[in-house]
N, C-alpha and C positions, 0 to 999 in steps of 0.2 A: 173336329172332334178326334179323327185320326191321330194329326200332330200333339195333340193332344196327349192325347194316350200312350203315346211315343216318349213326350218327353218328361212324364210323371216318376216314369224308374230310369235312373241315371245309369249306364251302363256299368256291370259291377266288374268287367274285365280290363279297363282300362289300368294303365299302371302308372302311379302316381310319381313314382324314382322319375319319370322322365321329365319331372320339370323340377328346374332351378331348386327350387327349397326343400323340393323330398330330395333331392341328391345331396345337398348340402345336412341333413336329417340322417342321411344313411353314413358320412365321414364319421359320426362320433365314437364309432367301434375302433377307426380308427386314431382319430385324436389325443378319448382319453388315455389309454396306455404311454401315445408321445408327451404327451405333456404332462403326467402323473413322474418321469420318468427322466425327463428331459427340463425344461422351464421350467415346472411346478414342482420338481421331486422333494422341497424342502414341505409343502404342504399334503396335509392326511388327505385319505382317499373320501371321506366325508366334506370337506373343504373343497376340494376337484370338483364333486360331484354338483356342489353348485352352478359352478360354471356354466355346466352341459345343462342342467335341469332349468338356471333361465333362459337358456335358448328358447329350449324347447316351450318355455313358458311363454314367451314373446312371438314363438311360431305360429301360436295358437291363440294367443291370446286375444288378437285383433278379428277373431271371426264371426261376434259380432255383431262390428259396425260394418265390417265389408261386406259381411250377409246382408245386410239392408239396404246398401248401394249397390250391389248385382241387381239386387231384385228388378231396384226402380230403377237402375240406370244402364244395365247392363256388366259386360265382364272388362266393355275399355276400361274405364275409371281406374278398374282393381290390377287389373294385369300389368296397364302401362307404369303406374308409380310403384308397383310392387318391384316389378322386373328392373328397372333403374335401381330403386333401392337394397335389393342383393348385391349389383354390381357393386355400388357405392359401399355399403358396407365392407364387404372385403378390402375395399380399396382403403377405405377410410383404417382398418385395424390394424395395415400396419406401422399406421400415426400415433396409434390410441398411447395415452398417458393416463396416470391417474384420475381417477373420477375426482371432478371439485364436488358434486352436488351429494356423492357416493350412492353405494349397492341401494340402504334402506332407503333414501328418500326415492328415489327413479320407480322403487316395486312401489310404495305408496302413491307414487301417481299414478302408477301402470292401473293396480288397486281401483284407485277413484275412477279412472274413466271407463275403466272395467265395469263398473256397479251401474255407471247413470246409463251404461248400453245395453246392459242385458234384460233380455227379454223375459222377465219372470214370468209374465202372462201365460209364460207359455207352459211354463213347468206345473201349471194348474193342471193341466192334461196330464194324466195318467200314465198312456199311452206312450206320449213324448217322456217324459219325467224318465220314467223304466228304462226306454232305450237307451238313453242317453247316459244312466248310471251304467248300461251294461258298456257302453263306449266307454265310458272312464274305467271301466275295472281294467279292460283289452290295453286301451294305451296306457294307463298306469305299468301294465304287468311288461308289456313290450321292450319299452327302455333298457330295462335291467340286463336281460342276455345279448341284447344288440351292443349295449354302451360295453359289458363287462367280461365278453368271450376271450376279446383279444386280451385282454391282462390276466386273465384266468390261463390263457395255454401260458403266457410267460412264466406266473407264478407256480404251474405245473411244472417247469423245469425246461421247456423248449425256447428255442432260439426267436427272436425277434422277428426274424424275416416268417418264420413261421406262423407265430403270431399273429400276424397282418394276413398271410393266405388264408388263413382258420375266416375272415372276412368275406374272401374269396368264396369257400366253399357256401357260407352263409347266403351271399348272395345269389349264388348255383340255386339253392335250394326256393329262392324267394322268387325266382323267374319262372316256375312252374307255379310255384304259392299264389302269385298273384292273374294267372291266367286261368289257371285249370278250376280252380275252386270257384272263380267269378262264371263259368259255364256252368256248371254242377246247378251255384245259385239259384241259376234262371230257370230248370229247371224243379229243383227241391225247395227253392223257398231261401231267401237270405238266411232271416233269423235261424232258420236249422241247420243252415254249412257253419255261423258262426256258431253255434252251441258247439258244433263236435270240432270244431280247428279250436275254439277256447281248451275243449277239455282237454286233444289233443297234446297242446303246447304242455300242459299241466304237468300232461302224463309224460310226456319224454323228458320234462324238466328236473321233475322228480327221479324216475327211472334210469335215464341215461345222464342227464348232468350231475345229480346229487350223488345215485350211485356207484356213478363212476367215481366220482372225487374222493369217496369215504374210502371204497374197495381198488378201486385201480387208479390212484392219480394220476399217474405217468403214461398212462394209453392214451397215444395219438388218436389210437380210429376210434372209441369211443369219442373224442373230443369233436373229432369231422363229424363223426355219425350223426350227433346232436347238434352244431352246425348245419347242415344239410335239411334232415327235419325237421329243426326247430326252423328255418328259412322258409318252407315248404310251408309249413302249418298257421304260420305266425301273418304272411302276408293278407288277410283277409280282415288283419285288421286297418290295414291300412284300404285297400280297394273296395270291401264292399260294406264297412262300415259304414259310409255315408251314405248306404242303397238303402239303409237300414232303417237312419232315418226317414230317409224320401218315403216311405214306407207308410210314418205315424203323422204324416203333417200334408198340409195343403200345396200344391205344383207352385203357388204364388207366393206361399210362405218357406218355399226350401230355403231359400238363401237364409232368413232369417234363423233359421230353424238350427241347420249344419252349422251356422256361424256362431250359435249362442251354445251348442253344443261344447264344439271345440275351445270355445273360451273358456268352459267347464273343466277342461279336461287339462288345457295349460295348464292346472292348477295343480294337478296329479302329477304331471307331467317335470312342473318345475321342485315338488317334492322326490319322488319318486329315486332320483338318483344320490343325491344328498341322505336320505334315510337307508338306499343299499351300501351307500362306503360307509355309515357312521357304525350298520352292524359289521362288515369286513372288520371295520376299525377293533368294533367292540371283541369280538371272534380273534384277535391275535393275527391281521391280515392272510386268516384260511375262510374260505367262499363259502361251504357249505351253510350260515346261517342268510347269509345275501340270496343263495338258491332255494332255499328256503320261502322266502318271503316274495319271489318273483313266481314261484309254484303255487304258494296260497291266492296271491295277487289274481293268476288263473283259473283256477279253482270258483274265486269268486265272480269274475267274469260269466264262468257256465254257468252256475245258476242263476245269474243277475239276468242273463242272454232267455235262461229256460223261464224265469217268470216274467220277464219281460212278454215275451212269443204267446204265453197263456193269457196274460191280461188282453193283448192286444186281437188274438182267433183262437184261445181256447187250446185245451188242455190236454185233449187228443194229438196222440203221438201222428198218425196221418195226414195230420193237414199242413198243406203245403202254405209256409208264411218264410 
């Protein structure tokens, strides 16, 4: 019963950057700028933002079916072919040639095998359903500052190499984001650290990125500042998101659970950056209608996070969930 009770809450301090595919997840601040810039500079920032946004849709996308084979088989099955096929991939890209099959048919498969594995069963629960909309608000909203920091300092007027440190600072800020807040958790309750790091994000995204853009484009330290904090406040959605769910569902059904989630959220995830460059686009390539939408995107997170936390223990501001 012990171990038990042990292993029902997944530890919310662990940090996800340390394997293979959150690292390769955290490159796209840096990417898109090189390749919007570089390879791709003949194609709009709405066009680019495809690219990233199926990544991230295929990152997620598999979670699942591989939720269902953790469960019943363990984490070998999932680790050993997953961890080959990172290598592989990389190895293989820089072969890649035109698609024969192309973009639309590949998502329409992705699509199908997507549908016969999810677990709708499960989204009859309430409880589950709630969370898991507040997860997609959090990484919907996520991408946007992370993918579009470093082409926002360029297009603010700074140099290139600075651009890519503006990363730097972001993830200065994401190495406390994802330790300190996962202790807080344990004590206060997941769902309530993720209510106030959601609203958080909101507030400096609004405040400090949007106001600064309108009123001071050209300041460096507001551009770090929001870096830094948005780093700080933002990583909780990564660490202890998934505490979140282990939260509304059964110790035997997590895998299934987090994995049918995250397939959810692919979906967000593969829109998400393709609708922030189509407004850049639309905007005259000036940001503030993209920060915009990555500030609302947060926004809806917190109260998605705050009714979620009442359906599941109630409406009372004290109680620890």
């Amino acid at each position: 019963m012990h171990i038990e009770k042990e292993c029902n809450s997944p530890r919310a301090d662990l940090d996800p950057d340390q394997y293979p595919e959150r690292g390769l997840k955290a490159c796209l601040g840096a990417l898109q700028p090189w390749t919007s810039t570089h390879q791709l500079k003949d194609y709009s920032e709405s066009s680019i933002g495809w690219i990233y946004g199926t990544y991230t849709f295929f990152l997620f996308l598999g979670g699942a079916q591989f939720g269902a084979i953790l469960d019943s088989h363990g984490p070998l099955y999932v680790v050993l072919p997953g961890s080959i096929g990172i290598v592989l991939s990389l190895i293989f890209l820089s072969f890649s040639q035109a698609p024969r099959i192309g973009f639309a048919w590949a998502i329409r498969i992705i699509a199908l095998k997507a549908v016969a594995s999810l677990d709708f069963k499960a989204l009859k629960d309430i409880k589950y359903a709630s969370a898991t909309l507040s997860v997609f608000f959090a990484e919907f909203a996520a991408f946007i500052p992370i993918t579009y920091i470093t082409s926002y300092t360029l297009h603010a007027g700074f140099d290139e190499q600075m651009s890519y440190a503006i990363l730097v600072f972001l993830n200065l800020g994401a190495v406390f984001g994802r330790f300190l807040p996962g202790l807080v958790a344990d004590h206060l309750g997941r769902f309530n650290v993720m209510i106030v790091n959601c609203l958080m994000c909101s507030l400096f995204t609004f405040i400090l990125w949007l106001l600064g853009d309108l009123v001071e484009p050209d300041s460096l330290g507001i551009v770090i500042s929001y870096a830094i904090l948005f780093g700080f406040w933002s990583g909780s959605a990564i660490s202890i998101a998934p505490v979140c769910i282990s939260q509304v569902c059964e110790i035997q059904d997590y895998g299934k659970r987090v994995g049918t989630t995250w397939t959810l959220v692919s979906f967000g995830t593969l829109i998400a950056l393709p609708i922030a460059g189509a407004i850049q686009q639309h905007n005259d390539g000036e940001y503030y209608g993209l920060i915009i939408f990555g500030g609302v995107l947060y926004i809806s997170s917190t109260i998605a996070f705050v009714i979620s936390r009442g359906i599941c223990k109630g409406w009372a501001w004290g109680i620890k969930f």
